[in-house]
N, C-alpha and C positions, 0 to 999 in steps of 0.2 A: 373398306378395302376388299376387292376380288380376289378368291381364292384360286390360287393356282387348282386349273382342271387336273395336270398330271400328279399332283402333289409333289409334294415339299423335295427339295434336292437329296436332305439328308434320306429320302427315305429311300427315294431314288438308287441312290448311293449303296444303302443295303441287302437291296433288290439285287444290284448287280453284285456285289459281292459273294452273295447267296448263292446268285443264279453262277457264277465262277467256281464258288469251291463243289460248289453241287456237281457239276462237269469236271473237275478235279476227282472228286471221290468216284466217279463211273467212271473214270479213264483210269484209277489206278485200280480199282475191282476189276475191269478187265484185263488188267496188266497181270494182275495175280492170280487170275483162273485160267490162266495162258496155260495151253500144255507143256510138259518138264522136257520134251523134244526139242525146244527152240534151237537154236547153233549159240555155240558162245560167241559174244559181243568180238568184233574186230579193232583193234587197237587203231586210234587214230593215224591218219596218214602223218607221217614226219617227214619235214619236205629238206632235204641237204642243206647242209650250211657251207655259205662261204668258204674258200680254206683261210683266206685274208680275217676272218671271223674265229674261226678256231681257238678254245683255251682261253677265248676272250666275253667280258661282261659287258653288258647294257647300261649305260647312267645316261639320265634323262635331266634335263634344267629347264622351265619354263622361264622366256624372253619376256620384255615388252617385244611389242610391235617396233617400236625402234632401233631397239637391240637385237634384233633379231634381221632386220634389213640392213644396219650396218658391219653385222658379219655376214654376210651376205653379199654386199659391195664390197668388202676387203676381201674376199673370196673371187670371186670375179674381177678385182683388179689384179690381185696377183697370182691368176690363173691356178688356185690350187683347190682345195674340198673344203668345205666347213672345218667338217671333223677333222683336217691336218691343222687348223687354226685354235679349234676346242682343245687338241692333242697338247699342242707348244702353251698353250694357256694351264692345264692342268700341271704338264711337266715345269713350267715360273713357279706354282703355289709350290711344289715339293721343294724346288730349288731353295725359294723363299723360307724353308720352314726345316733346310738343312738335309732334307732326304735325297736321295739318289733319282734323277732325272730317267724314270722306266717303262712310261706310259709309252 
């Protein structure tokens, strides 16, 4: 059997990890011999929210692929938004389960 000329992948593998954290540890050695001058860090941009969004949470459900195009075409047939359909769906389960219809 012929021996790989670059050798073996696992070593490969180590090589670059090496060669990674090595360039990790110089990039944070320079980080820490920075002068105490720098500016403090700027708070990330917050971009406005909706007001239709206000006071309100995110819930997420992963479809099939079919499920997902058939609210879709019920959406587009009756000219409304997904999410007024997800809406009247959440507000059935509360109905169904005797709570107050508030979504």
């Amino acid at each position: 059997m012929t021996k790989n000329p670059r050798g073996s992948l696992f070593i490969q593998t180590i090589k670059k990890a090496n060669a990674a954290s090595a360039a990790q540890e110089a990039a944070r050695v320079s980080v820490t011999e920075a002068p105490a001058e720098l500016p403090p860090a700027t708070p990330a941009a917050r971009y406005p929210k909706a007001s239709t969004r206000e006071g309100k949470r995110v819930v997420t459900a992963y479809l099939s692929q079919e499920a997902f195009r058939q609210l879709k075409m019920i959406a587009a047939a009756e000219d409304c938004q997904q999410q007024e359909l997800l809406l009247e769906g959440i507000n059935a389960v509360f109905e169904k389960r005797g709570k107050s219809r508030i979504a």
